[in-house]
C-alpha positions in Angstrom: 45.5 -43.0 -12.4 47.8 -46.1 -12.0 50.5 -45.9 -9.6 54.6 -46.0 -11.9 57.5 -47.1 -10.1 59.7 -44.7 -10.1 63.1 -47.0 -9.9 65.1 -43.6 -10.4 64.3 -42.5 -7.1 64.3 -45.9 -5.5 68.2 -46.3 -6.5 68.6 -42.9 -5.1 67.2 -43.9 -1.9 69.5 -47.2 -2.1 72.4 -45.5 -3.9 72.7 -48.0 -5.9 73.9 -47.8 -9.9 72.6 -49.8 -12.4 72.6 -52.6 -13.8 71.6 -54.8 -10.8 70.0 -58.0 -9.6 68.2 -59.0 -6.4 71.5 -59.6 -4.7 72.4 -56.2 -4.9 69.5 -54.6 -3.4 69.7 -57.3 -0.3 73.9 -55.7 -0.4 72.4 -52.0 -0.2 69.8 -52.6 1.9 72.1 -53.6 4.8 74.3 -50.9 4.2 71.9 -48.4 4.1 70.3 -50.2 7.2 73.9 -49.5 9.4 73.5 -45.9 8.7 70.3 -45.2 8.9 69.1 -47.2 11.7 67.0 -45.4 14.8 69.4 -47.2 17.5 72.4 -45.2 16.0 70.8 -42.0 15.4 71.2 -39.4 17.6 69.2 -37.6 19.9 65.8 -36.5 19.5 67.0 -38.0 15.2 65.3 -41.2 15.5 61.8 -40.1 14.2 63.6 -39.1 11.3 66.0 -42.4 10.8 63.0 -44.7 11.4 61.1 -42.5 8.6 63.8 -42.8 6.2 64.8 -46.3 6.6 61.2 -47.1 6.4 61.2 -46.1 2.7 64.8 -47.7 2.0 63.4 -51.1 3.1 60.0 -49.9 0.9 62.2 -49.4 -1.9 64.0 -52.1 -1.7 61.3 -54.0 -1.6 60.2 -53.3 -5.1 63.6 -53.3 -6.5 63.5 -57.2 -5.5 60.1 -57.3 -6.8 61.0 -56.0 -9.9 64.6 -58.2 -10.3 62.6 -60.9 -9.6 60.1 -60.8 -12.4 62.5 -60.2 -15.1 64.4 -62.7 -17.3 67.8 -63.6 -16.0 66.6 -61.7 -12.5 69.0 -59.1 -13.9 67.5 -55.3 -14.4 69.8 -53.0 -17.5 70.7 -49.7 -17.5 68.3 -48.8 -20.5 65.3 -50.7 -18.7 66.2 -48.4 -16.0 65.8 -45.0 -18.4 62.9 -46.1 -19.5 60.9 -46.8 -16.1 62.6 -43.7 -15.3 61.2 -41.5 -18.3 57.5 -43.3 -17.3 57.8 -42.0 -14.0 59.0 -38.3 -14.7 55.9 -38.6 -17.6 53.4 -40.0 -15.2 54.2 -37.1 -12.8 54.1 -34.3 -15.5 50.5 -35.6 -16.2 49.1 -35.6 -12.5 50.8 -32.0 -11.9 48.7 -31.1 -15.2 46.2 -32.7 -13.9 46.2 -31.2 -10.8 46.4 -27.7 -12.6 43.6 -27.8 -14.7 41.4 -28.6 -12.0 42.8 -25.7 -9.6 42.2 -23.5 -12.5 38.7 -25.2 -13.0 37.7 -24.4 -9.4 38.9 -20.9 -9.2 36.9 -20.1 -12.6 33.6 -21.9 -10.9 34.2 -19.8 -8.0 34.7 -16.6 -9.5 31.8 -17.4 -11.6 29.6 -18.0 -8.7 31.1 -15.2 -6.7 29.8 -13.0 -10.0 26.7 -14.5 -10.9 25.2 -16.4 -7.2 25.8 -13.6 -4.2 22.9 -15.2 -2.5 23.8 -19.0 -3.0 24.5 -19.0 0.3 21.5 -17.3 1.9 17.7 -18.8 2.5 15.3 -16.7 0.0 14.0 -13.5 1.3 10.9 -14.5 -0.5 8.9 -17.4 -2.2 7.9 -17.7 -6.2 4.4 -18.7 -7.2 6.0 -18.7 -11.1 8.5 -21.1 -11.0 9.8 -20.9 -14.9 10.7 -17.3 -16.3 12.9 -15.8 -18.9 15.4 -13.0 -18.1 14.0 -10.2 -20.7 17.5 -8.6 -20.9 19.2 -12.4 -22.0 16.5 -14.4 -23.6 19.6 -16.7 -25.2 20.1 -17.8 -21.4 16.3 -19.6 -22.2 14.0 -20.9 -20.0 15.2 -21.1 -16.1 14.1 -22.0 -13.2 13.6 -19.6 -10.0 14.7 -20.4 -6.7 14.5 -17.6 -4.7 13.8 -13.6 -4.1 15.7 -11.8 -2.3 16.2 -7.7 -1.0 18.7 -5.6 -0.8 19.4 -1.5 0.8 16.8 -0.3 3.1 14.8 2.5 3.2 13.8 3.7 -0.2 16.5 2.5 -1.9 15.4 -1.7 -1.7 16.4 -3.8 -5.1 14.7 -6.8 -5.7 16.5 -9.5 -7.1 16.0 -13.5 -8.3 18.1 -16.3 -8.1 17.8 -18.4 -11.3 19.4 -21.6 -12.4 19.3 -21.2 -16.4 21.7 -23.7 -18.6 24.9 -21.6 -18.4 24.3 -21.4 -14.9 22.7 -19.9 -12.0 22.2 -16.0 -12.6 21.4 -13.9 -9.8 18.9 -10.8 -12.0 17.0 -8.2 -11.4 13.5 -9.1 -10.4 12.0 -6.7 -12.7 14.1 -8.1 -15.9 12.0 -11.6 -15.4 9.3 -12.8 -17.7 7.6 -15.7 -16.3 6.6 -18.8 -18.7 3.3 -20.5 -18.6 3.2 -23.8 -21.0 -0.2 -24.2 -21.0 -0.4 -21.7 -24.1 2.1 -20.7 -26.8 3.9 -17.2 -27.1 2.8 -14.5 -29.1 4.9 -13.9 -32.0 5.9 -10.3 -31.0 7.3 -11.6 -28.2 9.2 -14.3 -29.7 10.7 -11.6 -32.2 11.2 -9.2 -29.7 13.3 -12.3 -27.5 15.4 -13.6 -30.3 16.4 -10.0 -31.9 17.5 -9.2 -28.2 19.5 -12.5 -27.8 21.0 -11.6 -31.7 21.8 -7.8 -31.0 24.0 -9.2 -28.0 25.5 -12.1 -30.2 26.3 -8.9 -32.8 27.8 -6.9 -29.6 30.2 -9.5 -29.0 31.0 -10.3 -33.2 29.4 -13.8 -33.2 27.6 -12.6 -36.1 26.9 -16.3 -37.6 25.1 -17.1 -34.1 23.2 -14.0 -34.6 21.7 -14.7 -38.3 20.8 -17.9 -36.8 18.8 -16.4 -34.0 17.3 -14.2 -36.2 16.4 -16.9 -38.4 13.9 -17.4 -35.6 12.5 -14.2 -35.2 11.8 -14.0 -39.1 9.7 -17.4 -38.3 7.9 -15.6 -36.0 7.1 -12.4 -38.3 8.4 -13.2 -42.0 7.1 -9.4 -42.8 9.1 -7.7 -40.3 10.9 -5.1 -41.9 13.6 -4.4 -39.2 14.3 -8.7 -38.4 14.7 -8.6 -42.4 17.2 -5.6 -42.3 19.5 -7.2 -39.2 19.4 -10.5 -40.7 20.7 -9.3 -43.9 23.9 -7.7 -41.9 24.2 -10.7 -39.9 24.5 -12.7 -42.6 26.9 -10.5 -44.6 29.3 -9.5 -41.4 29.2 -13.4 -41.4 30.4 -13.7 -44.7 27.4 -16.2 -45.6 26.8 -13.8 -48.9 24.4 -16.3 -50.1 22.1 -16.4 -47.7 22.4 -12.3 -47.0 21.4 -12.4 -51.3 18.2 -14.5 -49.8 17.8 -12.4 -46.8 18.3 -8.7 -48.8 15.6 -9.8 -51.8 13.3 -10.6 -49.3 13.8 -7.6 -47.8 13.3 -5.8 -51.1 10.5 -7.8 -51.8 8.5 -6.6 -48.6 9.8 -2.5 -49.0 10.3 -2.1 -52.4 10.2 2.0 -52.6 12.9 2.2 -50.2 16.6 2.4 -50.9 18.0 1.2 -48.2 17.6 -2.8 -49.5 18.7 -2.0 -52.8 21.9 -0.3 -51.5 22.5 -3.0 -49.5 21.9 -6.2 -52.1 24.0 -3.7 -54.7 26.8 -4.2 -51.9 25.9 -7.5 -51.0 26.2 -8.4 -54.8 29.8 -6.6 -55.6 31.0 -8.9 -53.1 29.9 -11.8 -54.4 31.1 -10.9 -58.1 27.8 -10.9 -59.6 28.9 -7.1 -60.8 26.0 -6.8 -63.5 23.3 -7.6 -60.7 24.7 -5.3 -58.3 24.7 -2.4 -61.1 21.3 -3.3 -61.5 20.2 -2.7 -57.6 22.7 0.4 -57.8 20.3 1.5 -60.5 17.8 1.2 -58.6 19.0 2.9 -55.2 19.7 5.8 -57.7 16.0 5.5 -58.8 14.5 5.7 -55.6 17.1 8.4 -54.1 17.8 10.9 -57.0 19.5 13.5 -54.8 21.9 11.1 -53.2 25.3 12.0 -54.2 27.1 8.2 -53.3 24.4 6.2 -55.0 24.8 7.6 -58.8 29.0 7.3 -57.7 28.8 3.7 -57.1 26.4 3.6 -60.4 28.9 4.8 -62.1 31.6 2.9 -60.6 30.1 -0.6 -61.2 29.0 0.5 -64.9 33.0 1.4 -65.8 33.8 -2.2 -64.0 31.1 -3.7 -66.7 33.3 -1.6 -69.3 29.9 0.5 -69.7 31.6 3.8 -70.7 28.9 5.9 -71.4 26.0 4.9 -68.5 29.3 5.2 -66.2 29.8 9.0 -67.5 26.0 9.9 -67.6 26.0 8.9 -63.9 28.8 10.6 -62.9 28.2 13.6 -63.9 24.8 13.7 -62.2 27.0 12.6 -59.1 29.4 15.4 -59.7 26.2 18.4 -60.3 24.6 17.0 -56.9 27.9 16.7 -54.3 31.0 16.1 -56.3 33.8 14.1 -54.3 37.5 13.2 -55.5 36.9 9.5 -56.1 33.8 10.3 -57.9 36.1 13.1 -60.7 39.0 10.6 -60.6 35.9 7.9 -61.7 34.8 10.8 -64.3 37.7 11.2 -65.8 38.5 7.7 -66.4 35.0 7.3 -68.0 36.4 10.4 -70.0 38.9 8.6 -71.2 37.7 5.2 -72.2 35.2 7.4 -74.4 38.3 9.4 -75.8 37.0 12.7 -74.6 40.5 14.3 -73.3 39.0 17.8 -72.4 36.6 16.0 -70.2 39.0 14.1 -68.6 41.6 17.0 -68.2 38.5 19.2 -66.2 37.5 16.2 -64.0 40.7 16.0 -62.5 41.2 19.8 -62.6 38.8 19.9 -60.4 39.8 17.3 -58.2 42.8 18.7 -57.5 41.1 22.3 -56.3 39.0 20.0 -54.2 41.3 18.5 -52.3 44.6 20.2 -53.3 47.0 17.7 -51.3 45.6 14.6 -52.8 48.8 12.7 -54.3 46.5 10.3 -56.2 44.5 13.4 -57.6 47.3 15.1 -58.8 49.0 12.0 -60.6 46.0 11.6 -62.4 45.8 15.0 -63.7 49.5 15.0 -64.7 48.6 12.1 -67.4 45.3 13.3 -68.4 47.7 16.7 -69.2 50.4 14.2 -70.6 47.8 13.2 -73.7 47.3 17.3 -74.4 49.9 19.9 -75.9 50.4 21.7 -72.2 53.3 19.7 -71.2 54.9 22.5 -68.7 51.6 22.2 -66.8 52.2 18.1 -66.9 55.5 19.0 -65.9 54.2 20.7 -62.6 51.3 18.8 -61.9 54.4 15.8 -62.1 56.3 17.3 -59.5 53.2 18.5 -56.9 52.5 15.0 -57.7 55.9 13.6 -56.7 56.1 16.4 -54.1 53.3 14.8 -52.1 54.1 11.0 -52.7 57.7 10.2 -53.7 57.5 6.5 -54.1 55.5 6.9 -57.0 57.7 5.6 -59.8 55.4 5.7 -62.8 54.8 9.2 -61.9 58.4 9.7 -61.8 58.7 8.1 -65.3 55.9 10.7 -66.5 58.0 13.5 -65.4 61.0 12.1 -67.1 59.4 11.7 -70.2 57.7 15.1 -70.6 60.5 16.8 -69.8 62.5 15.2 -72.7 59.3 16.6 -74.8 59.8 19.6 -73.9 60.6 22.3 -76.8 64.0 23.5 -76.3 64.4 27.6 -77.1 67.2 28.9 -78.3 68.3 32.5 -76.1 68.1 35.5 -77.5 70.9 36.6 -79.6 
């Protein structure tokens, strides 16, 4: 980096105030030099005066330089700030500078202190394989060996290798190497088994876009492998590439068709992706393939009320509510109830939500309007206030309350 003058420090040095031309440095100069010269200094100081008078006179030096080279052989005041400002800039970036590459060096030792314990050290033990792969990191690729070496004694000796891959130099266990031979190409197992190794640790650490690109590779490798189809399809989906997990999931679906487990997740894949009337189609056909499971016919039902399908969403309900009922899945029935005008129904469904789970705010609220639309308004009334009772901020509850109370018959007392 260029060398700035730093005039600030140079006027210091000559104590000198700007504005000023060359004869005023030649003015400071000999004043400074009747202070600061070694035959006036005193004893055992003259080290010290020679030092310092050394960089007056080097300053001064390029104050004349500098007076010199400028119009009129006069410097200002601002031209001054501004070399000054260039200077203090100039050092800011070198101390960066300077930073950056302490912090540089301390991570590449660390690192090597980490990963190379044996950089150091002549191998224990020759290669005759000089490529391999560590098994346990295929993303690390290809690398090349450079050494065995031993640790412990007695029955407990490790074996380890030294191996400079791209990211680095690894120091591994010997067993975890797979050595590479060129001359012929890799079966395909093992190229699935490497790259669904390398995306389960990209998953571990939530790249999951690096992973549904490794696994891209591994579906290459076997396109009818069932579990790369399966991790793709999550991989693509954590990513939020729905698109491609659509792709991924009918491919899937297209390979293990009698199993639920794609369908369940294309029906997911699909309500994400607002394609509602496709993902009531797959739910329709997780339900199919898995008539005893309680959650599928549920989210059957739920998709059909979002495509304003009353009836399909009660029919598959109430299977869901014979097999395991839940309180989402009644709250779900009883709004199906009610968008087919069957009160009673609704009015059950969220009776027996609330014996369910009898401290469920939402549960309760609910049942208090279903009982709002029938004649029992004192049971409206309580349900209202277990209702408000378990959430208070509930203001249209509140308004419920309100308004069933002023429906309540008045009796006159007994005479």
């Amino acid at each position: 980096m260029p060398s700035v003058l730093d005039i600030e420090q140079s006027l210091l040095l000559l104590e000198l105030e700007p504005p000023f031309d060359k004869r005023d440095v030649q003015l400071a100069r000999r004043r400074m030099a009747k202070v600061w010269h070694p035959d006036i200094a005193p004893p055992g100081k003259q080290f010290e005066h020679e030092r310092h008078l050394k960089a007056i006179n080097e300053a001064a030096d390029q104050l004349e330089s500098l007076a010199e080279g400028l119009r009129g052989g006069r410097v200002s005041r601002n031209a001054v700030k501004v070399s000054a400002a260039a200077a203090r800039a100039a050092r800011a970036e070198e101390g960066r500078r300077a930073y950056e590459e302490e912090q540089r060096q301390r991570a590449q030792d660390a690192d090597r202190a980490k990963h190379d314990p044996f950089g150091s050290r002549v191998p224990d033990h020759s290669v005759v394989h000089r490529y391999a792969r560590c098994v346990s990191y295929p993303e690390w690729g290809v690398g090349s060996v450079t050494g065995i070496y031993f640790t412990g004694d007695g029955d407990d000796v490790q074996q380890w290798a030294r191996v400079k891959f791209q990211v680095g130099v690894r120091t591994i266990p010997a067993g975890s190497l797979q050595f590479v031979d060129f001359s012929k190409p890799d079966p395909g197992h093992e190229r699935v088994q490497r790259f669904m190794t390398a995306a389960q640790h990209a998953m571990t650490e939530g790249d999951y876009q690096l992973a549904a690109q490794r696994l891209i590779y591994a579906r290459d490798a076997e396109p009818d492998n069932l579990a790369v189809l399966r991790l793709m399809t999550l991989a693509f989906w954590q990513a939020g590439n729905l698109p491609a997990a659509g792709r991924s999931v009918r491919d899937w679906a297209r390979r293990d068709p009698q199993r639920p487990a794609p369908h369940r997740f294309a029906a997911r894949i699909y309500e994400d992706m607002g394609a509602i009337d496709l993902a009531a189609e797959a739910a329709d056909r997780v339900a199919a393939r898995a008539p005893s499971d309680a959650d599928a016919w549920e989210r059957v039902g739920r998709l059909r009320l979002r495509l304003l399908q009353s009836e399909a969403a009660r029919s598959a309900l109430e299977t869901a509510r014979r097999l395991a009922p839940s309180v989402e899945g009644l709250l779900d029935l009883a709004l199906a109830h009610h968008l087919t005008g069957d009160v009673g129904g609704e009015v059950a469904a969220t009776e027996q939500a609330i014996r369910l789970e009898p401290d469920n705010a939402a549960a309760w609220a609910r049942h208090a309007h279903a009982l709002a639309r029938t004649d029992r308004v004192s049971e409206g009334i309580a349900a209202s206030e277990r209702a408000l009772q378990l959430n208070p901020a509930d203001a249209e509850v509140a308004e419920l309350l309100e308004r069933l109370r002023e429906a309540l018959p008045r009796v006159l007392p007994a005479a």
